[in-house]
Every structure is written in structure tokens, then in C-alpha cells.
C-alpha positions as CSV (number, residue, x, y, z in Angstrom):
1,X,74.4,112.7,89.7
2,X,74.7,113.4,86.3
3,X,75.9,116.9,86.6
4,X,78.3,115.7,89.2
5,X,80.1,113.0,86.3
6,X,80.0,116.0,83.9
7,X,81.9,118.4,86.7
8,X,84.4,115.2,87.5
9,X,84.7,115.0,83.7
10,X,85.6,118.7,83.1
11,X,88.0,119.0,85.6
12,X,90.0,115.9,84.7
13,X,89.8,117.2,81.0
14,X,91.0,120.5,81.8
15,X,94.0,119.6,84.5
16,X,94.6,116.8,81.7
17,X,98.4,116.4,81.7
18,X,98.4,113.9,78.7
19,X,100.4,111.3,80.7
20,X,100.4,108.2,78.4
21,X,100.1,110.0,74.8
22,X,101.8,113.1,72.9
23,X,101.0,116.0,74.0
24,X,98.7,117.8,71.3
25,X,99.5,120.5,69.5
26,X,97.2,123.2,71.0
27,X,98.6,122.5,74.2
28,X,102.0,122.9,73.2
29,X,103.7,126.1,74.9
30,X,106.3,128.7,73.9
31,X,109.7,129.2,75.2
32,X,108.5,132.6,77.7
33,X,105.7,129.8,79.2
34,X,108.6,126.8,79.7
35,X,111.0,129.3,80.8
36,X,109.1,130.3,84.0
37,X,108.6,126.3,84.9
38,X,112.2,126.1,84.6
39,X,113.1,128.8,86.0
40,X,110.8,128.4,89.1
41,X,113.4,125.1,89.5
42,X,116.5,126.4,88.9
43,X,116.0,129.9,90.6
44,X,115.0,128.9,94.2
45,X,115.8,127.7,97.6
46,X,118.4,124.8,96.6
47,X,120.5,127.2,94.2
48,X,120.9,129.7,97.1
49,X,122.4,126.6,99.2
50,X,124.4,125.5,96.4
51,X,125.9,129.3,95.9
52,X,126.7,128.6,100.1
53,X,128.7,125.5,99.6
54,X,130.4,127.2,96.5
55,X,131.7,129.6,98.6
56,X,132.6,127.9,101.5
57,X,135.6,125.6,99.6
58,X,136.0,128.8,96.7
59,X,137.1,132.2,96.4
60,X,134.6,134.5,95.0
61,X,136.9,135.0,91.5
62,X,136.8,131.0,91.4
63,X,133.3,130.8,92.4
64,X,131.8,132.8,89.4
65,X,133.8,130.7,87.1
66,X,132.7,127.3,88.4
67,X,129.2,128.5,88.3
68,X,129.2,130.1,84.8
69,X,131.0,126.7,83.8
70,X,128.8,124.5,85.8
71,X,125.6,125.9,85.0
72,X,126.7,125.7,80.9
73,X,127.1,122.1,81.0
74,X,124.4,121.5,82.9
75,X,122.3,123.7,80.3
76,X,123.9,121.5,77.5
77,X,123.1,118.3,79.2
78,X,119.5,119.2,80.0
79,X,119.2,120.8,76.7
80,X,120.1,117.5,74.6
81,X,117.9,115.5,76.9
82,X,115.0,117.3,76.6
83,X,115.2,117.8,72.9
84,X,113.9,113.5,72.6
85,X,110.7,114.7,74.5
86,X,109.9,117.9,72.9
87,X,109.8,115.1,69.7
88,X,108.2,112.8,71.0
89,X,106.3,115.2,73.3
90,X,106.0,112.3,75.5
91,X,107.3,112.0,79.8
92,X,110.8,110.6,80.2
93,X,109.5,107.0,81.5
94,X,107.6,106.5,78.6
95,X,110.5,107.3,76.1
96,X,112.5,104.8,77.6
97,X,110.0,102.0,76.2
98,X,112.6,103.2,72.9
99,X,115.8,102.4,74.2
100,X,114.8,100.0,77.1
101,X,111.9,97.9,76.3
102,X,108.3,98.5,77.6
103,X,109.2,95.9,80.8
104,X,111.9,97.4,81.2
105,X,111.0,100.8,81.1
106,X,108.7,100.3,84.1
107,X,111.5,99.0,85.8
108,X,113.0,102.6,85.0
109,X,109.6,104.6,86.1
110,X,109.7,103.0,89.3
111,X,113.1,104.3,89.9
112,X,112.4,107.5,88.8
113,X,109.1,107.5,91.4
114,X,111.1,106.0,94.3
115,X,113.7,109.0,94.3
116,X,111.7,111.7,93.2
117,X,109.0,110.9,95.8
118,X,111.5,110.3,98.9
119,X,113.1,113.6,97.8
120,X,109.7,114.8,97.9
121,X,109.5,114.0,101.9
122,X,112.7,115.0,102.6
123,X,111.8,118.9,101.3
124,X,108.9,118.6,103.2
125,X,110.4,117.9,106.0
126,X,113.0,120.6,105.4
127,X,109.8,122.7,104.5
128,X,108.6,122.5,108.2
129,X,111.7,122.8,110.1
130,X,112.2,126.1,108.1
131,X,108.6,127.4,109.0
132,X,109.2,126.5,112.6
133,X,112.3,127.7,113.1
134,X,111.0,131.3,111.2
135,X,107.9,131.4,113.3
136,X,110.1,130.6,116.8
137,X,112.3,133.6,116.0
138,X,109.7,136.2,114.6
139,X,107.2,135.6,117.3
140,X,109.1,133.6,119.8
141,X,106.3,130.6,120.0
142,X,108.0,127.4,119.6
143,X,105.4,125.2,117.2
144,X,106.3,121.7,116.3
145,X,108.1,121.4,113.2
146,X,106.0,118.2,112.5
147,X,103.2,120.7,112.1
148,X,104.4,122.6,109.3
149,X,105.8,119.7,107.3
150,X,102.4,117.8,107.7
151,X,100.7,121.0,106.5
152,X,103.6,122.0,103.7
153,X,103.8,118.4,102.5
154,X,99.9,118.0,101.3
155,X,100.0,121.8,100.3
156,X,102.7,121.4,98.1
157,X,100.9,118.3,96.3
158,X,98.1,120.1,95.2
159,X,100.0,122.0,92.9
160,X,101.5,118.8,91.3
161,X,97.8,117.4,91.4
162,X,96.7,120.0,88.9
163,X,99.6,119.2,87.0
164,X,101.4,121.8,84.6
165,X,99.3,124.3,84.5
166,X,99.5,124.9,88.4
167,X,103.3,124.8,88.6
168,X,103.7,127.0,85.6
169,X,101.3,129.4,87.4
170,X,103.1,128.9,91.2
171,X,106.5,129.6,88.9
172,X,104.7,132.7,87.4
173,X,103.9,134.1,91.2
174,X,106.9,132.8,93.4
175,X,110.2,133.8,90.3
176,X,109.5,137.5,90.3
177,X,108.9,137.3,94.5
178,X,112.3,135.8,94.7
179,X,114.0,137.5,92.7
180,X,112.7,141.0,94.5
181,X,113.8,139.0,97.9
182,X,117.6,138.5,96.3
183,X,117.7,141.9,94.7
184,X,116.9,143.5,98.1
185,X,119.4,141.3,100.3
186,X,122.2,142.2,97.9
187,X,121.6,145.8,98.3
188,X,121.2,145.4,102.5
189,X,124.3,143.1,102.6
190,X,126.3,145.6,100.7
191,X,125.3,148.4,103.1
192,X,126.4,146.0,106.0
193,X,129.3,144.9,104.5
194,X,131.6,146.6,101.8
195,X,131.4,145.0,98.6
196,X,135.5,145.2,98.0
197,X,135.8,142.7,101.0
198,X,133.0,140.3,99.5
199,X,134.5,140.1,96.4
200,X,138.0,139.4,97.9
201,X,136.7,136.9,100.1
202,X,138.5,133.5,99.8
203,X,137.1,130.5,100.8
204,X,135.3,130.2,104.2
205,X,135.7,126.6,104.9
206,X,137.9,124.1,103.3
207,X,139.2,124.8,100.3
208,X,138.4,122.9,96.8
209,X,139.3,123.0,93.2
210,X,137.2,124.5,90.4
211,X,136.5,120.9,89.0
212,X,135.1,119.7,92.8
213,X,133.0,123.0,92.4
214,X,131.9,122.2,88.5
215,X,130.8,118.6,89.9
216,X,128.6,120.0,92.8
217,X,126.8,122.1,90.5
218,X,126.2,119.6,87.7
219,X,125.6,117.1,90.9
220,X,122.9,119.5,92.0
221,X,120.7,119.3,88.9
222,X,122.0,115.6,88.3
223,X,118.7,113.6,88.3
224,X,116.3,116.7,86.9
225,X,118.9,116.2,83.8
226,X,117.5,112.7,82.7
227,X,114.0,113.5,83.9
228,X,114.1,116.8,81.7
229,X,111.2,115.4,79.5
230,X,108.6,115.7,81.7
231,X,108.4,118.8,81.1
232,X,110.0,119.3,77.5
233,X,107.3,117.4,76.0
234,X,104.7,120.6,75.8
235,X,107.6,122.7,74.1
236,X,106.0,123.8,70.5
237,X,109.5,123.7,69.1
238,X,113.3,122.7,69.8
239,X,114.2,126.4,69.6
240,X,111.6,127.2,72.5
241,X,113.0,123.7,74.6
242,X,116.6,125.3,74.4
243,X,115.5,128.9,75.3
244,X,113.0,127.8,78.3
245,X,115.9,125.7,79.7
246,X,118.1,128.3,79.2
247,X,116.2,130.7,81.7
248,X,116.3,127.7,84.0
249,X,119.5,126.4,84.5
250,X,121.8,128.9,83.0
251,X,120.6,132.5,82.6
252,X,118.5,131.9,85.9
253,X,120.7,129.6,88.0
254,X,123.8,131.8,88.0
255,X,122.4,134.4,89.4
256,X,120.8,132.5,92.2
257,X,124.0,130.9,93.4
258,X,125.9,133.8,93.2
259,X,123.4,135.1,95.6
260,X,124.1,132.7,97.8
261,X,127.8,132.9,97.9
262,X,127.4,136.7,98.4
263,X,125.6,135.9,101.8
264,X,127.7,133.3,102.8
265,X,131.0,135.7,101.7
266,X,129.3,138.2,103.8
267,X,127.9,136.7,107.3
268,X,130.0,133.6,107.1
269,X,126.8,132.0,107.4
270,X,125.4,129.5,104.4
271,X,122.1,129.0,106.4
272,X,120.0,131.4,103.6
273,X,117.0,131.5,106.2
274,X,118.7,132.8,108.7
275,X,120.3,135.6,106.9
276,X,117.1,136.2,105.4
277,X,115.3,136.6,108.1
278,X,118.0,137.4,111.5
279,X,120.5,139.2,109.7
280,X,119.1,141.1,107.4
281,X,115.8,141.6,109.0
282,X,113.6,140.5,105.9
283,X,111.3,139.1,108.1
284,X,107.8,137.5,106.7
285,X,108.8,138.7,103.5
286,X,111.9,136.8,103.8
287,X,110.9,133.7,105.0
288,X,107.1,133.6,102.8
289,X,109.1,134.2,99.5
290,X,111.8,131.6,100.4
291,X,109.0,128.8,101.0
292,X,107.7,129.5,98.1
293,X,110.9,129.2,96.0
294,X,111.1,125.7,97.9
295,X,107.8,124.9,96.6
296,X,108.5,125.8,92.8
297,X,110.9,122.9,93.0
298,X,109.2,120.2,95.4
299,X,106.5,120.3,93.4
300,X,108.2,119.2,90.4
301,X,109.4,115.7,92.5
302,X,106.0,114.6,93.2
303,X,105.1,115.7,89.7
304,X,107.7,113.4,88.2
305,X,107.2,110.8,90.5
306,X,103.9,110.0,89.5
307,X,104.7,110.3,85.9
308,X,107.4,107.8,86.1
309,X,104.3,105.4,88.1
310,X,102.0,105.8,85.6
311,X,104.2,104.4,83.1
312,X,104.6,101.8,85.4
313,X,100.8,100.9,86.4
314,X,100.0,101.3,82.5
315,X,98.0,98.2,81.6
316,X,98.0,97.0,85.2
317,X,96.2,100.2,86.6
318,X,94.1,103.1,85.4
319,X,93.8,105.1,88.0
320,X,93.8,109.0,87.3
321,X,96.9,110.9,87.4
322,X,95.1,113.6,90.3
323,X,94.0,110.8,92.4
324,X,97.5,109.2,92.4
325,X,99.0,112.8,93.3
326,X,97.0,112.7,95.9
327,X,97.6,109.5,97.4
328,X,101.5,109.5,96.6
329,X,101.4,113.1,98.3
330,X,100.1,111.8,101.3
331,X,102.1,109.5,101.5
332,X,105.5,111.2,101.2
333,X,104.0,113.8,103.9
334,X,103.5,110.8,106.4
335,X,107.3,109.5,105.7
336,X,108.4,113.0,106.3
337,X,106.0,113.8,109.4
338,X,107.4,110.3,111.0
339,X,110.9,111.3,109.7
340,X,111.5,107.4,107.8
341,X,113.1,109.6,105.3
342,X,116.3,110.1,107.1
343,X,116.8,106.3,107.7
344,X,117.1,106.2,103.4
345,X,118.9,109.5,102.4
346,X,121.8,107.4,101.1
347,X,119.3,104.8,99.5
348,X,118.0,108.3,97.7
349,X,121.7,109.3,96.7
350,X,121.8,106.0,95.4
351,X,119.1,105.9,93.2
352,X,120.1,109.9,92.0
353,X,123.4,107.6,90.5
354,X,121.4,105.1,88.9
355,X,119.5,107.6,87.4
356,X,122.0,109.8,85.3
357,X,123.1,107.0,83.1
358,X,119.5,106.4,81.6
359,X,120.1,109.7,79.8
360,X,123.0,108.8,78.8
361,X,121.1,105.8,76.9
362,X,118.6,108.0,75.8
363,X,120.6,110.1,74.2
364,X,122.7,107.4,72.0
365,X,119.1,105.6,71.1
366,X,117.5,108.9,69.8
367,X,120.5,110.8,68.4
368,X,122.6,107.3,67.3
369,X,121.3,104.1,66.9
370,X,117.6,104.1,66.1
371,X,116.6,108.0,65.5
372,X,113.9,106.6,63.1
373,X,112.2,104.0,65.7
374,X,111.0,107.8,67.1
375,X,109.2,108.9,64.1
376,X,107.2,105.3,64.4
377,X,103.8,103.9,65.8
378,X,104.4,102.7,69.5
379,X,103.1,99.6,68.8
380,X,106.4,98.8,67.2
381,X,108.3,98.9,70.4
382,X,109.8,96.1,72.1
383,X,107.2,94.7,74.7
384,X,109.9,92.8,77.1
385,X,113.6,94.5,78.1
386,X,116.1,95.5,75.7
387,X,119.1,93.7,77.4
388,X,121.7,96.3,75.8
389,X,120.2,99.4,77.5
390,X,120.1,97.3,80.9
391,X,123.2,96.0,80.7
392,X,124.6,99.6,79.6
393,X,122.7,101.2,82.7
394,X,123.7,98.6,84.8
395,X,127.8,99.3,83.8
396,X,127.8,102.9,84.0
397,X,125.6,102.9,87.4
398,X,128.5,101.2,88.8
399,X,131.6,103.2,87.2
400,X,129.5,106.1,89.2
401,X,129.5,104.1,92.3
402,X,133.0,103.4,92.3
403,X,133.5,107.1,92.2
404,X,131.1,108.2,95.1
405,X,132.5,108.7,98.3
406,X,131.2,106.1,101.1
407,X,128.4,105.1,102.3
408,X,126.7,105.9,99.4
409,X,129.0,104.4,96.7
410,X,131.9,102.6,97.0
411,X,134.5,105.3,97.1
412,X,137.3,103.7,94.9
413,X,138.0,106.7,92.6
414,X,136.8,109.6,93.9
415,X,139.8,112.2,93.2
416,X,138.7,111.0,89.8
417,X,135.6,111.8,90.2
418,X,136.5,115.2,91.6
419,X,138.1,115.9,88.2
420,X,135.5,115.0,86.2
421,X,131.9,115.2,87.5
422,X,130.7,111.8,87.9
423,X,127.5,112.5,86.3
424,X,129.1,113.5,83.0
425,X,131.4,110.3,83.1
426,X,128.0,107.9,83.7
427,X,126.3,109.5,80.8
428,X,129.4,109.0,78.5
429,X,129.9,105.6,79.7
430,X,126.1,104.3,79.2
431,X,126.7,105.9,75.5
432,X,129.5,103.7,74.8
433,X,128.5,101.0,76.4
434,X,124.9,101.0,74.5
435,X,126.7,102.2,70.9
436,X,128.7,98.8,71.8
437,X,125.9,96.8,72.7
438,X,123.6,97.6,69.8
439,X,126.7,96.8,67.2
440,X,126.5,93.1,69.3
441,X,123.5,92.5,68.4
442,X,123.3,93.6,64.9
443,X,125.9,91.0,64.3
444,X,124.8,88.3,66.0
């Protein structure tokens, strides 16, 4: 028995994640050991797809711009978020007891949990389709997609239940796999078709502007933008939070989507599986490396969905951060196996708009109005709900809304929004609207 507490001991001690306190300084990692989390996010399944849509409204000219241009903002916007974290070298949720009040910062982790955890079951779900489908055309048995998704959807939560450490090593294994995958499709799509035409290639569907194409790729990173400090918080330095992010959603992400445009430009086909596997005739390879690259970013919305919990069960709950994993894993694979998830897509794209604008009031707490409240004990932060920050959130959520095409927001200005991504606007308006609301109440 005793030997059995010491082994339970151990293992939480060494998967410990520091969820509720600062992440120590021997724990703290360098920019090479961020990078490779980051990049296992930015260079994988979803940035393929996003190069596909790219290139179906863009020519290939227009494409590279939007995504050098797209993927530079979003490095920015991650970047400055992140930087509050690698300070504090605390999880998003519990920053926001700063700027919004420890009540209602667990107003803002449940959030944060409900969308990163139906996002969760809504890549499993993918996760098995993409199996089945892959296993129908390589062998010809057709299998149950259900099967897969239940079997994807608990494997991919072990990696979040061992927190960090595990994703940085899944990162490690499935970046270099992916990017041999891409490396060798390129080459086999150019021996199919000449370059010269892929390169000429105009758009393959309907055509959009550049600043439709900036917002899908700043949209695409959207919520992982205010939820950056998760994972910023075990950066040593600021230096080595701006080069790992770099990797990840700039130096990393470009490349990605430009693979996927290629294949798209190419085949005329944005489904990256099938090209992987039919066209090109990539095969397991293909299709093994793919799920991985799905799984280096999945496992990152369970991960952050239990973070953004725990800061809500804190002082109600204490119940380990791998048992919650667990359970929230489990659950998320049932809502995917029963399919409940596609009933509350919209609810998801919903939450991903109420999201942005809490980084926007992160960033004018730390950088504007009370920098120094960060460098204090946490016993000198608000225990009920900063009013400002809510009211703030609560503004901007619904400028974003009014700029969202229907059902999901109202659908009032969206050639606006097409002009400016709506996530930058949010951010910008929760800044001014918290600047505002602070000067209020210094006054009064």
C-alpha cells in the first residue's frame, strides 16, 4: 500500500504541470523546446486545410502574400499575448484573476473549457472519419467510423493527461514526420503536374480579396491567440516566448499552408487525405503521419480545456489535473462517438468570438493600466468581478457578432469584417473599452 502512494506520488510529481502556481524556474524551457510544441500546432493537419481554402478563392501570387501577411500578425498577436504568461509563468485563466476578478475569471475558464473541449470532440470525430475512410480505400474493408473516433478520442487524451512534457515529445516525433510527408508530396506533385501551371493557377473556387484571405488565417489561430499562455508560461525568457512562437505560427505555418494550396492548385482537390493517400499514392505513410499532425493539435484543446477548469474548480475542487484529463477526455470522445457535437458547431463558433476579446483585455491590464499588480502577491487580487473587464468583454464580443455572418453572429457588417479581421477589431475594441473603463473608475 505504501509503495503504491509513493508510485501515485511520483508520477503526479513528475507529470506535474504546475496548474495553480508559477511555474519554477528549473522547469522553465528554451526557445528550441517551445518551438516544437508550437510548431507541432501550427505545422499540421488544420494549416494544410487552411492552405486549401486559400487557394480555392486566391491566386497562388495572392496566396503567398495573404499567408506571409496573415501568419505575421498572427505571430505578433500570439507573441504579445504570451509575453503576460512567460511573466507571470502562470495558464491564461488564472491571469485573468488580474484584469477580471477571481469570480469572474472562472466565468472566463469555463469558457475557455467549453470551446476547447467541444473542439476537442469535433477533431475526434474528424479523427475517425479520416481513419475509416483511409482504411476503406487501402484495404477495401469498410469499418465504422465510430470505431476510430472512439479509439482516437481517448488516445489522443493521454497525451494531454501527461501534460507538457508528452505533447512536447508527440511534437518532437510527429513535426519532422510531417514535414518529410510534405517535402515528398511536393516533389510527387511536381512530377505529375508542371510547377509553371501551379504557380499560375488562379483561384479554383470563388474568388476573394487578400483581406477575406488575411482574416481566414488570423480566424484560424483566433482562440489559441488568447489562450497562448498555457503554454508560454514555462518559456525561461521573453526572447525564447517570441522565438518558440515564431517556429509556430510564422516560420512553421507558412510553409504548411502553402503546401496545401500547392495540392489544391494541383488536383483541384482541398481534401489533403485524399491526395495524400489516392493521388499521390502515399499510402500508410500518408495517412499515419497526417493523424499524427492532427493529434499534435487536438491535444492541445483538451490540454487547455482542463486548465481553463481547474481555475474554475479552485477552492471548490481539488481533484488532480490527470484524473480530470481523463474524465473530460472521455467525455468529449462520447459527444463525438454519439455525434452531439454537430448539433453545437455554431454554439463552438460562438464561444471562439467571445474568446478573442479577453486578450484584448489582457493585453491593456498587463501592458497599460496595472503592469505593477503583476509583479504582486496574488492575494492582492480582486476576489469578486471586475465590472470594467466584463463590461469591456461583453462590448467587443458583440461588435464581433455583428460582424459574423449568420447563424453564428448576427451578420450586420460583415464586408467590414472582411476588411478587417474581426478578431483584430475585438481585441482593439476590448482595449479601448477597458483603457475607458478603468479611467471611470479612477475618477469616481
Amino acid at each position: 500500500m505504501e509503495k503504491t502512494l509513493k508510485e501515485k506520488g511520483s508520477l503526479e510529481e513528475k507529470y506535474n504541470d504546475y496548474e495553480k502556481t508559477p511555474v519554477p524556474e528549473h522547469a522553465r524551457k528554451t526557445w528550441i523546446e517551445q518551438g516544437m510544441v508550437w510548431l507541432g500546432e501550427g505545422f499540421g493537419l488544420s494549416g494544410l486545410a487552411v492552405g486549401g481554402v486559400l487557394a480555392n478563392g486566391l491566386s497562388f501570387k495572392d496566396m503567398c502574400i495573404v499567408s506571409v501577411i496573415g501568419s505575421f500578425i498572427v505571430f505578433l498577436l500570439a507573441t504579445i499575448c504570451a509575453f503576460v504568461s512567460t511573466h507571470t509563468h502562470l495558464p491564461t485563466s488564472f491571469n485573468c484573476r488580474r484584469s477580471f476578478g477571481t469570480i469572474g475569471a472562472k466565468i472566463i475558464g469555463i469558457i475557455f473549457c467549453i470551446c476547447n473541449f467541444g473542439w476537442y470532440a469535433f477533431q475526434a470525430d474528424l479523427f475517425g472519419n479520416t481513419i475509416s475512410f483511409v482504411v476503406e480505400q487501402l484495404s477495401g474493408s469498410i469499418i465504422p467510423p465510430v470505431i476510430f473516433t472512439i479509439i482516437g478520442g481517448l488516445a489522443m487524451s493521454m497525451t494531454a493527461v501527461f501534460g507538457f512534457k508528452a505533447i512536447k515529445i508527440l511534437s518532437e516525433v510527429g513535426v519532422p514526420l510531417l514535414f518529410i510527408l510534405c517535402i515528398t508530396a511536393v516533389v510527387k506533385t511536381g512530377a505529375i503536374v508542371p510547377v509553371g501551371d501551379i504557380v499560375s493557377s488562379g483561384p479554383i473556387g470563388s474568388p476573394i480579396s487578400i483581406s477575406s484571405g488575411i482574416t481566414i488565417v488570423i480566424s484560424s489561430f483566433a482562440v489559441g491567440i488568447a489562450m497562448m499562455g498555457d503554454f508560454s508560461r514555462f518559456c525561461k525568457t521573453r526572447k525564447d516566448c517570441a522565438i518558440g512562437i515564431s517556429l509556430g505560427y510564422f516560420w512553421g505555418y507558412i510553409p504548411v499552408m502553402m503546401c496545401g494550396a500547392f495540392f489544391t492548385y494541383a488536383f483541384k482537390n482541398w481534401n489533403v487525405v485524399e491526395v495524400m493517400v489516392l493521388t499521390l499514392g502515399l499510402g500508410v505513410f500518408g495517412a499515419l503521419v497526417l493523424v499524427i499532425g492532427q493529434w499534435t493539435t487536438n491535444d492541445n484543446n483538451l490540454y487547455g480545456s482542463v486548465l481553463g477548469l481547474m481555475n474554475t474548480l479552485d477552492g471548490v475542487s481539488s481533484i488532480p489535473r490527470m484524473k480530470l484529463t481523463l474524465i473530460l477526455g472521455a467525455i468529449s470522445t462520447a459527444i463525438a462517438a454519439f455525434g452531439v457535437y454537430k448539433y453545437f458547431v455554431n454554439f463552438l463558433s460562438i464561444l471562439g468570438v467571445f474568446i478573442t476579446p479577453i486578450a484584448g483585455v489582457l493585453i491593456a491590464d498587463f501592458y497599460i493600466c496595472n503592469r505593477k499588480s503583476y509583479d504582486e502577491d496574488w492575494s492582492t487580487v480582486h476576489s469578486g468581478i471586475k465590472w470594467d473587464a466584463i463590461i469591456a468583454w461583453i462590448i467587443s464580443s458583440f461588435v464581433g457578432l455583428t460582424m459574423t455572418t449568420k447563424p453564428i453572429g448576427f451578420g450586420w457588417f460583415v464586408d467590414f469584417g472582411n476588411i478587417i479581421p474581426v478578431p483584430i477589431i475585438c481585441i482593439v475594441v476590448a482595449i479601448v473599452f477597458y483603457i475607458a473603463g478603468q479611467k471611470v473608475k479612477r475618477t469616481v
